[in-house]
N, C-alpha and C positions, 0 to 999 in steps of 0.2 A: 504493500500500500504506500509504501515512503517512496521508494523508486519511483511509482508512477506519480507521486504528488511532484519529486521533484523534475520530472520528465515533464509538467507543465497540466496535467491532470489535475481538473479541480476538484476538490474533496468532495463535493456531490456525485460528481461520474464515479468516484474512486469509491465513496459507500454505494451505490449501485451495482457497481460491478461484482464488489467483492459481498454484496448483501450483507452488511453492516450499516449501523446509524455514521452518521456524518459527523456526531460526537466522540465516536471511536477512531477516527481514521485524523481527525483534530488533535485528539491525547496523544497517538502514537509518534505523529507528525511532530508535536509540541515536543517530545521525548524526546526524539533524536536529535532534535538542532539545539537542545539544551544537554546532553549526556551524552548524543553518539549511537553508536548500536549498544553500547551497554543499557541505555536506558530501556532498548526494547526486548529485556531480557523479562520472563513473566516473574508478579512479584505475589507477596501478600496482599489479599483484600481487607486485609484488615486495618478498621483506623488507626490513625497513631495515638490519638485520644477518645476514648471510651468514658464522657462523665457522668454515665448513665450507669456504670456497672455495679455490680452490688458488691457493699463494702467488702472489705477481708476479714472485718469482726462478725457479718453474719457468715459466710462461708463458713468460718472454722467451727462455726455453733451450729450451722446443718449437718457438716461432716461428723462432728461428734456425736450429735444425738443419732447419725445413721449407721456408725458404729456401734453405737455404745444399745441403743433400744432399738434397733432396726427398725424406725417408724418410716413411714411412708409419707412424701413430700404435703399433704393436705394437714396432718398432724402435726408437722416440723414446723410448719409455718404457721399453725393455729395460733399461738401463745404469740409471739414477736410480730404478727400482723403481717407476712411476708407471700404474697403471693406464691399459689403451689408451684403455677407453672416457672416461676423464680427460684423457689427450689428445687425444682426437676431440674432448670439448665443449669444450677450448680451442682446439684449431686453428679447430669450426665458428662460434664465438663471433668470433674474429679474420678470421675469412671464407679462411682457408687450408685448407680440407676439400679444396678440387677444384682436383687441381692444372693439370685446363685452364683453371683462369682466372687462371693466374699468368703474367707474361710469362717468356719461355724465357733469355733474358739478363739482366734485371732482378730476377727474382722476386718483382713486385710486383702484386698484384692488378689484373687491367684492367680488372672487374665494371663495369657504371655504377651509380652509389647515389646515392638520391633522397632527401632530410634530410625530407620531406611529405610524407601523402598527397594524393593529384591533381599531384603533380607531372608524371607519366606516366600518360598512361590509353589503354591499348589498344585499337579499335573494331576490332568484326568483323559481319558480317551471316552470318548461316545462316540457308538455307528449309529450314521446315518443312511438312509437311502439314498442313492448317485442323483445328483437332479441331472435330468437331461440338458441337451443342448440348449440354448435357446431358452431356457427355465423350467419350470414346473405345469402341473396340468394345467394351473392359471393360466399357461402363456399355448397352451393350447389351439389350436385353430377349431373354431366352434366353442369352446370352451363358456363365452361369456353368453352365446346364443341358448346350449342346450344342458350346460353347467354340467356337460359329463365329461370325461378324458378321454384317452384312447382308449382302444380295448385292449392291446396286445398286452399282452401277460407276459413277456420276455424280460425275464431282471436282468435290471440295470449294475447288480453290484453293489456295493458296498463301500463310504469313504470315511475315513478314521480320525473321527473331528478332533487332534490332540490340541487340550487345553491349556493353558497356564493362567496362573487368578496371585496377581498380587496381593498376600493378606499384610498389607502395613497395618497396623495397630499400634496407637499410641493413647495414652489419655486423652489429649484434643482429636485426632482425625482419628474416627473407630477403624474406617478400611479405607484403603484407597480404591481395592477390587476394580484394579484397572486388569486387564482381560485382549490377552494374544493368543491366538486362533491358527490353526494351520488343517488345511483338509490332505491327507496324508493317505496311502494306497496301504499300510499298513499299522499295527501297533507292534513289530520288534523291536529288540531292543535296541538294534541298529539304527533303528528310522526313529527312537522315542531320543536315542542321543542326542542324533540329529538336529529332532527340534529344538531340545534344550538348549544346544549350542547355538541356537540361531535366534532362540529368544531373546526376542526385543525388550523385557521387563529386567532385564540382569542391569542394562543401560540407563535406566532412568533415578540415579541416584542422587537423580539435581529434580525429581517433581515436584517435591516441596518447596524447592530454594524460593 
């Protein structure tokens, strides 16, 4: 979008083209002639000032009564006048929403949390049915007229959807379950190597930055 602004593209054509607001293509624009390409690195959405947030003296007195009495955010918040759903996003912020992941003597989170993404990456294989050329019975000819498919009964086969599922978990961001795909003729262990060595989720250790 900067290239073609500064190729002489007016920021109308430029959100157009690229279907974006004219407001975004302004920010980015703004960014680079003040920082560079650094500034159009992605950042946090988050403000820098939050003077709405709720204090640190009631956080530490929700976390403790949801340790200490396991009460439930409607309770916590009875007596100090604190709305519940204020004490839900601080219990879910501090990772105390579910109290099955607390230990039963301890009251200490057992969750596992992963500080990166690709620290944990989950693989799974599911077969699917081969979609034809050209698509699926939708893309059929007649298809939208008699909503039936072909007839022929000839299988198509079989393709081996290997998975991978980022589980980041951290107390602020629960998952990131970003999600790389590959349709695969097999699941050996040859071709499951394969994938993993080509997995794009091992590389994104900067998603949060």
């Amino acid at each position: 979008m900067v290239r073609r602004v500064e190729y002489g593209w007016s920021q109308a054509e430029v959100a157009r083209h690229f279907r974006v607001s004219r407001a975004t293509v302004a920010k980015c624009v703004r960014r680079y002639r003040e920082q560079g390409e650094p500034g159009l690195v992605d950042r946090s959405s988050r403000p820098h000032r939050s003077p709405q947030l709720t204090p640190h003296r009631f956080v530490k007195a929700i976390c403790k009564l949801r340790r200490k009495r396991s009460w439930g955010p409607r309770r916590i918040g009875w007596q100090p006048g604190i709305p519940r759903s204020t004490v839900y996003a601080v219990l879910r912020r501090s990772g105390l929403n579910r109290l099955a992941w607390m230990h039963r003597a301890t009251r200490e989170v057992v969750r596992y949390e992963h500080a990166s993404p690709g620290d944990m990456i989950h693989l799974d294989v599911k077969k699917l049915g081969r979609v034809p050329e050209g698509g699926g019975k939708r893309f059929a000819p007649g298809f939208a007229e008699t909503r039936s498919r072909p007839r022929s009964k000839r299988p198509r086969g079989i393709d081996c959807m290997h998975v991978a599922i980022d589980d980041l978990l951290t107390p602020v961001i629960w998952h990131s379950r970003v999600v790389y795909v590959e349709a695969l003729p097999d699941e050996k262990g040859v071709t499951t190597a394969g994938f993993l060595e080509r997995d794009h989720l091992k590389g994104r250790k900067n998603l949060w930055a």
